[in-house]
C-alpha positions in Angstrom: -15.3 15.5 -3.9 -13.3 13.2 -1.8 -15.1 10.3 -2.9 -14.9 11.3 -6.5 -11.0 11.5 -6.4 -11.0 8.2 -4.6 -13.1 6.7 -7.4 -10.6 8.2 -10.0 -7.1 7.4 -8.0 -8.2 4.0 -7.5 -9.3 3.3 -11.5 -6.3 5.0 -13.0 -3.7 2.8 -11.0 -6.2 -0.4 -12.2 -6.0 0.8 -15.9 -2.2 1.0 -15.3 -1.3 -2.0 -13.8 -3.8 -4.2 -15.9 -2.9 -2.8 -19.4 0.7 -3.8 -18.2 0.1 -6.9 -17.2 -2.0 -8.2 -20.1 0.4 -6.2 -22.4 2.9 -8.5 -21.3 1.4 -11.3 -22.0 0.6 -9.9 -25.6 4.0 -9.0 -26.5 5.4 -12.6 -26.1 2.8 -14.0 -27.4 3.0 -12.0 -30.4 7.2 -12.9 -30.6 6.8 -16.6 -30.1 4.1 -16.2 -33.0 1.1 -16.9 -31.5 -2.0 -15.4 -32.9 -3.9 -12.8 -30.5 -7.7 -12.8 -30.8 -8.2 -10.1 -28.1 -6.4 -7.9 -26.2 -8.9 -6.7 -23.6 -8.8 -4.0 -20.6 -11.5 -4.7 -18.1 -14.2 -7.4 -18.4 -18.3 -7.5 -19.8 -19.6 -6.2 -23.0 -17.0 -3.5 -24.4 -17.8 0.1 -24.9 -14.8 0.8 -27.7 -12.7 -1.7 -29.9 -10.9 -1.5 -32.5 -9.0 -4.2 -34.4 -5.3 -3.5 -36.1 -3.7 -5.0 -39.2 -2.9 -8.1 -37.4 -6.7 -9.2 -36.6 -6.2 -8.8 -32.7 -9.5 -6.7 -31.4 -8.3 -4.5 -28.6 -11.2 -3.4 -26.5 -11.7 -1.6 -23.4 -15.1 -3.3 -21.2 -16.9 -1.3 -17.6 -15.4 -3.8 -15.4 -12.3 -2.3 -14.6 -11.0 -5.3 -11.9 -9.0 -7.1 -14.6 -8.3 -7.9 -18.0 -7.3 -10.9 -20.6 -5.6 -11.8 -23.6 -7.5 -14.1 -25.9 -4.7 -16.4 -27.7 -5.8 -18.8 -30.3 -6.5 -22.0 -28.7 -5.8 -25.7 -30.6 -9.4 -26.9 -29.1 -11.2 -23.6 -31.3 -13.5 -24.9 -34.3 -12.8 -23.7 -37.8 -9.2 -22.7 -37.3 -7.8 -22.3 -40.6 -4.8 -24.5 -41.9 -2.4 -21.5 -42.1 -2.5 -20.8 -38.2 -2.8 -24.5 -37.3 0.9 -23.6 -36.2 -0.1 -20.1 -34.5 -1.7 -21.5 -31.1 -0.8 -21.3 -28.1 -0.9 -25.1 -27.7 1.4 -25.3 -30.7 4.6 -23.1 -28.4 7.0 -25.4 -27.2 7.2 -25.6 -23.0 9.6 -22.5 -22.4 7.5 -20.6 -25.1 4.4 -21.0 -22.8 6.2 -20.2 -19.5 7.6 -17.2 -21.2 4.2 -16.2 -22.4 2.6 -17.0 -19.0 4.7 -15.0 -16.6 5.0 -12.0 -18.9 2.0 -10.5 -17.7 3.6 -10.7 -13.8 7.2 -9.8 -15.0 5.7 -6.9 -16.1 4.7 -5.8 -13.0 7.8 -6.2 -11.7 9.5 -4.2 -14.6 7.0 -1.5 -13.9 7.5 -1.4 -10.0 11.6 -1.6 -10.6 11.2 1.9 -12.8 8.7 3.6 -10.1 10.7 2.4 -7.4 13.7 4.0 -9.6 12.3 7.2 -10.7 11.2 8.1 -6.9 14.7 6.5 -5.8 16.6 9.8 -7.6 14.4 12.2 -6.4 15.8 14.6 -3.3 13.7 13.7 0.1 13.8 14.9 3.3 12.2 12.5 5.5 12.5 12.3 9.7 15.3 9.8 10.8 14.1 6.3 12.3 14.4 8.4 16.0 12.6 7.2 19.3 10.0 9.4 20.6 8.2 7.2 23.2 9.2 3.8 24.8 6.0 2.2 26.3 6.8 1.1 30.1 6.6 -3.2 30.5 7.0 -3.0 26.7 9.3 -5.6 24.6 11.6 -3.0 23.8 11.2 -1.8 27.4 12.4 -5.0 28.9 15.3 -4.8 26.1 16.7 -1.7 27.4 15.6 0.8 24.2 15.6 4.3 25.2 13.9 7.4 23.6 16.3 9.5 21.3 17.8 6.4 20.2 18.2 6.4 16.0 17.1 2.7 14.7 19.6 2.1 12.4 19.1 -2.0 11.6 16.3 -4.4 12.2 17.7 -7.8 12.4 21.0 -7.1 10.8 19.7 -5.5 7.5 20.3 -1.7 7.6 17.3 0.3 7.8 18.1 4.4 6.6 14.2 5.2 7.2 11.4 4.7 8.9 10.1 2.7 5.8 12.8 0.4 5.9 11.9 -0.2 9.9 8.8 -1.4 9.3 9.2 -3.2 6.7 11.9 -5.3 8.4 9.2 -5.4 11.6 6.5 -6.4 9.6 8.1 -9.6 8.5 8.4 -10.7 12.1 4.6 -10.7 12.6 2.8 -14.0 14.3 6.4 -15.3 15.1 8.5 -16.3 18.3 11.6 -15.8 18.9 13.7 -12.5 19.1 14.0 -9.3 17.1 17.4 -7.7 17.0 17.2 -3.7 16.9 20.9 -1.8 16.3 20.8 1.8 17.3 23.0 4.6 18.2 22.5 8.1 19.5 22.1 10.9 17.3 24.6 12.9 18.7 27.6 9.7 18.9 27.1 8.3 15.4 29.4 5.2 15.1 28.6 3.8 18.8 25.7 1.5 18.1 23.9 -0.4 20.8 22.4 -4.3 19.8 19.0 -4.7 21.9 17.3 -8.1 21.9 13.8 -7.3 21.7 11.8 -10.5 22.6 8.3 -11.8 20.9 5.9 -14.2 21.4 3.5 -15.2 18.7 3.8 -11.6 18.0 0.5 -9.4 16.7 -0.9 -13.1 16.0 -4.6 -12.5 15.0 -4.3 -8.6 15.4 -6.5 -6.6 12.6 -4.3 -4.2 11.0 -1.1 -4.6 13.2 1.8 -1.5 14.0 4.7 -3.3 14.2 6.4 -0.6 15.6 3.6 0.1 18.1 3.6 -3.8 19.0 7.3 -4.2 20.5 6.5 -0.5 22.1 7.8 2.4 20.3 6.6 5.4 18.4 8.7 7.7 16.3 9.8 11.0 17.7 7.4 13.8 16.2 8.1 17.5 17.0 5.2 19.0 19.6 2.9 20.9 17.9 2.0 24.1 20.3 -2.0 24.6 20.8 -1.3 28.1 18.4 -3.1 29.3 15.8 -1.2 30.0 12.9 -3.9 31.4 10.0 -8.0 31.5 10.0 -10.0 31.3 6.9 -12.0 34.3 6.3 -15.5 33.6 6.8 -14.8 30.2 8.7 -16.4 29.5 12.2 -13.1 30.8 13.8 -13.7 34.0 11.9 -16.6 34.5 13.2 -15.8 33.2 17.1 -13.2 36.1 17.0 -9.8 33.8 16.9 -6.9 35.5 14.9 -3.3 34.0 13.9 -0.8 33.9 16.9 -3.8 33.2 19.3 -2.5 30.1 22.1 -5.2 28.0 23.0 -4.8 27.2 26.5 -8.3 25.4 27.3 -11.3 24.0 25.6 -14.5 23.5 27.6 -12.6 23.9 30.9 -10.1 20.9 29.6 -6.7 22.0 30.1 -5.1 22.1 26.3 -1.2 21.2 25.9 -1.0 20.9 22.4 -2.9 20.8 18.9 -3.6 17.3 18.4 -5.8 18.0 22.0 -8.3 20.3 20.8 -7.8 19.4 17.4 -9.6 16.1 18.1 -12.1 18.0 20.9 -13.0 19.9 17.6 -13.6 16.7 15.1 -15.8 15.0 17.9 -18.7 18.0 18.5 -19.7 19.5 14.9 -22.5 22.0 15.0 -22.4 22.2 19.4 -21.5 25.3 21.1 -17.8 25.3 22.8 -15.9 27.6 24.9 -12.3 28.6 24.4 -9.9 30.2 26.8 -7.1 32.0 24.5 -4.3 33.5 25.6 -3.7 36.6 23.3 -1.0 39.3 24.0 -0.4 38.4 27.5 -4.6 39.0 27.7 -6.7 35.9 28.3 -10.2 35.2 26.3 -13.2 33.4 26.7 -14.8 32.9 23.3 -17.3 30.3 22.7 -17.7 28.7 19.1 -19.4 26.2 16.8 -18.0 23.6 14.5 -18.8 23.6 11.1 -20.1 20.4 9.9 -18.0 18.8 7.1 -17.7 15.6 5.7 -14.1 14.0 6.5 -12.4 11.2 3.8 -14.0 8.9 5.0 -17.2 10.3 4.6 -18.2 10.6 8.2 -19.3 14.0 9.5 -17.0 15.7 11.7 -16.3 19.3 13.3 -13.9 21.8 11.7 -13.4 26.0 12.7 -11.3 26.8 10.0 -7.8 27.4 11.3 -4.4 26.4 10.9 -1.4 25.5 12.9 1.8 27.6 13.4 4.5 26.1 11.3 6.9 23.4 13.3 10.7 23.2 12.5 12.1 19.2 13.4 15.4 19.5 14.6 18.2 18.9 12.3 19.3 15.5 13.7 16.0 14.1 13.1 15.8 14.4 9.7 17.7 12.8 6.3 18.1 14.0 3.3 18.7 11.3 0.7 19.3 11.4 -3.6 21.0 8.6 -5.2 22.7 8.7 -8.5 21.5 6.7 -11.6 23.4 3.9 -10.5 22.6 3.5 -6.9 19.2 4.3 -7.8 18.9 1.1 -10.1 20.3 -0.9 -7.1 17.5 0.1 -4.8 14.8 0.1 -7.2 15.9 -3.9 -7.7 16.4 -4.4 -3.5 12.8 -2.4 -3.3 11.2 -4.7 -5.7 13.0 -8.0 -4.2 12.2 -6.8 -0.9 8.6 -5.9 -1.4 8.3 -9.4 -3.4 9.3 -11.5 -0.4 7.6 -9.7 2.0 4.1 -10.5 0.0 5.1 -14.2 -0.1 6.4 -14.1 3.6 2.7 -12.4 4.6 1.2 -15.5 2.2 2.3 -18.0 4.0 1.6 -16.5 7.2 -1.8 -15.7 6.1 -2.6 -19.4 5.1 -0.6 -20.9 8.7 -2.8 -18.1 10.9 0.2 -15.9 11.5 -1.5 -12.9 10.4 -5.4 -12.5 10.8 -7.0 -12.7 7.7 -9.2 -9.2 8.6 -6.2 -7.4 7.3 -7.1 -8.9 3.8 -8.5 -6.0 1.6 -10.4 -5.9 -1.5 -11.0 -3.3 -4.4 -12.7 -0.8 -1.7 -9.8 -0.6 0.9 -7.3 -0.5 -2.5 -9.4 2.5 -3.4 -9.3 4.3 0.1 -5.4 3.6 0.0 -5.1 5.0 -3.5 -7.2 8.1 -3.1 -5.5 9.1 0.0 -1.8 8.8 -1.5 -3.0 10.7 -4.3 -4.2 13.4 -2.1 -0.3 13.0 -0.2 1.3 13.6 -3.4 2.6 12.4 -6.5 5.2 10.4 -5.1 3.2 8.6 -2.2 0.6 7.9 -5.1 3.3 6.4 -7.1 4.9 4.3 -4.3 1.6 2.6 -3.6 1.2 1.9 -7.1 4.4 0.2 -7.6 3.6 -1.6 -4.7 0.2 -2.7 -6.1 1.8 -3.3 -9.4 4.3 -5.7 -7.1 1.1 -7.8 -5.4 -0.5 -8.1 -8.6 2.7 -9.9 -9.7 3.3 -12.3 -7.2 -0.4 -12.7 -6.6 -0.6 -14.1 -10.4 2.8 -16.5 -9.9 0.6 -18.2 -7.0 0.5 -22.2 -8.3 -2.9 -22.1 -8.5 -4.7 -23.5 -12.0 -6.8 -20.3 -12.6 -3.9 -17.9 -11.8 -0.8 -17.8 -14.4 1.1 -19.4 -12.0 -1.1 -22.2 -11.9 -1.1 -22.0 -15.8 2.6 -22.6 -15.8 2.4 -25.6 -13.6 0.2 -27.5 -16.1 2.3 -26.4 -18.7 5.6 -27.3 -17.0 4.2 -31.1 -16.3 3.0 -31.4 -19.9 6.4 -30.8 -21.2 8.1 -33.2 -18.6 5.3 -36.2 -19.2 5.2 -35.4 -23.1 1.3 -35.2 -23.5 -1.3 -32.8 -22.4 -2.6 -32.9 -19.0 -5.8 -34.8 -18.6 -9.2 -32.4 -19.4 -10.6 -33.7 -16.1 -7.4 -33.0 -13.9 -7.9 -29.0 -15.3 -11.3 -28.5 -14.8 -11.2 -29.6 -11.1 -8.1 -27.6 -10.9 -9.9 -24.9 -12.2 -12.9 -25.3 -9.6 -10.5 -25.4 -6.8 -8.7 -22.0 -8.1 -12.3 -20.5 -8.9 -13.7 -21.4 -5.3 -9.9 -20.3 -3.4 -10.4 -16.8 -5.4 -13.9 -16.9 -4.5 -13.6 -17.3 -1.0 -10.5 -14.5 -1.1 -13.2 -12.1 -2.7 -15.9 -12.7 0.2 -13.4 -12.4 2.7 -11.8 -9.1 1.5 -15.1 -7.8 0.5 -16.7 -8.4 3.8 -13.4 -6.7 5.9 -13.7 -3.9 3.5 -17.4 -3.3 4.6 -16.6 -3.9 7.9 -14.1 -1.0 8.1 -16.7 1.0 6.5 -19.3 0.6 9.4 -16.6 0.9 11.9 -15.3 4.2 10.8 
């Protein structure tokens, strides 16, 4: 089931984001009067098509990682004299750019209105609070102290925990210093500046924490070893546990809170354990056996069938935040700026060796992300989506002669020199994009397998 949902999330944000972006593309093309042999959703032989009034064939193919619009091309045998003036060759310069980086721009128009839409919804989300400060930490030796609210990351505000690690995660392979501001809770308007120093930071780290690499974690609430419901019928059920029953050891391991026997649980599937429970001021041996199940990932782990008691956070800790129509457009543009230069920031470090190219992932770690958002909810499934939808554009602007950004290069030069760029110039152009994308592929497909083994 898990597996199926992943398959689904991941190919319903891919017919999104495609049919934008080569929609795009067909639009201007279609206003600068270009003719439009195909307008197509996936790639191979298609399984549907249909062709409108205007003679474009839009069809939908079974590989779903991309897309194309087929414009009339000046080099085409057998064009006929009335669209000798209806090729793409035939657009003046800025007609070609225009054409070109509509497909991206669309993207971008499509992240702006999910970034929008989720910006006017009412959230309640935790505060950037300290729970832990790790001893001989950066943020140790800078003097950051649990219960402290993050408030800014280098000068730029940051309301949420989002926002903190964004702002981290742009620091990563670098030297230098990161400036935290952050006040107390309880003394809002007295905020503290803590130099927090780094040294080719995370460099070469697979799938980095920011906030975990200067030190810190984010105050959570302690969830009590308690049991707050069993499932009828569930290994719990039948062990004899019942709602409001404290588990106080597993195994003869002392137990202080869920996440301890939670994970004791998940390790031993189908193996005989003994509980102590505290019940009514009467304490309980019961011994029990995990279910075997088979966890998101689709490794097989231990479950009993029980639920913890419900855990209030304390007021101070958490935000609630709505914005207006107004402000709400302001974000969605800073979120879609923001997000933009954070991909081309993590580029660049990518191709200097800032960031360890094992954090590249390919369609099978897009489709692990995807699922699980859409099993968070609709608006975590929509975030990563317009973050997605944000890659794809900036990935395509890249200057490279496959790409539309390398697209518009050629095109740019040919209107500056007068005359078409040289066929020979192209096609190694095109061998250089086709081997860069090629080795990207590898690369992510291999990290993606990797993860798989490893989990």
């Amino acid at each position: 089931m898990f597996l199926i949902q992943t398959v689904l999330a991941f190919l319903f944000i891919l017919l999104v984001l495609v049919s934008i972006h080569e929609w795009g593309h067909f639009i201007v093309a279609r206003k600068c009067g270009v003719k439009v042999l195909r307008f197509s959703v996936g790639f191979g032989k298609p399984f549907w098509k249909t062709t409108d009034k205007y003679g474009t064939e839009f069809a939908v193919a079974p590989i779903p990682l991309g897309g194309y619009v087929k414009m009339l091309d000046a080099s085409e045998d057998n064009i006929a004299p009335e669209d000798k003036n209806r090729t793409f060759e035939s657009c003046n310069t800025w007609q070609q750019v225009a054409i070109l980086a509509a497909g991206p721009v669309a993207n971008f128009v499509l992240a702006f209105f999910v970034f929008w839409w989720l910006a006017i919804q009412e959230v309640t989300i935790p505060s950037a609070v300290i729970g832990q400060v790790q001893p001989n930490s950066p943020a140790a030796f800078a003097g950051v102290d649990a219960g402290q609210q993050i408030i800014a990351v280098d000068g730029v505000a940051t309301p949420g925990r989002k926002e903190v690690f964004d702002r981290l995660a742009r620091r990563l392979g670098e030297t230098g210093s990161i400036m935290l501001t952050v006040q107390y809770p309880e003394t809002k308007g007295l905020t503290y500046d803590m130099e927090v120093v780094i040294n080719d930071w995370l460099q070469g780290t697979e799938a980095p924490n920011p906030l975990e690499g200067i030190g810190l974690s984010f105050y959570v609430p302690t969830i009590p070893a308690t049991i707050g419901a069993v499932s009828p019928g569930s290994a719990a059920d039948i062990a004899g546990l019942k709602a409001g029953d404290e588990i106080t050891a597993i195994d003869d391991v002392v137990v202080k809170r869920w996440q301890d026997w939670a994970e004791y649980i998940q390790a031993r599937p189908n193996q005989t354990i003994v509980l102590k429970v505290l019940r009514e001021q009467n304490h309980l041996i019961l011994p029990i056996v995990p279910s075997i199940v088979e966890d998101e990932q689709g490794n097989q782990v231990g479950r009993v069938g029980v639920s913890a008691t419900r855990v209030t956070w304390p007021e101070q800790m958490l935000v609630t935040r709505k914005l207006g129509l107004v402000m709400g457009m302001q974000h969605a543009l800073s979120e879609t700026w923001n997000t933009s230069a954070m991909i081309v920031v993590s580029i660049k470090k990518l191709l200097l060796g800032q960031i360890s190219t094992k954090n590249l992932s390919g369609p099978i770690g897009i489709a692990q992300v995807a699922g699980d958002s859409a099993r968070a909810g609709l608006s975590y499934y929509l975030g990563v989506m317009a973050l997605i939808s944000v890659s794809l554009g900036v990935f395509n602007l890249l200057p490279i002669p496959i790409l539309d950004g390398g697209r518009i290069v050629f095109s740019v030069i040919e209107g500056i020199q007068g005359k078409p760029v040289s066929d020979r110039l192209k096609m190694w152009g095109m061998q250089l994009g086709l081997a860069f994308l090629a080795v990207m592929m590898v690369m992510s497909f291999y990290n993606d397998i990797l993860r798989l083994i490893n989990t």
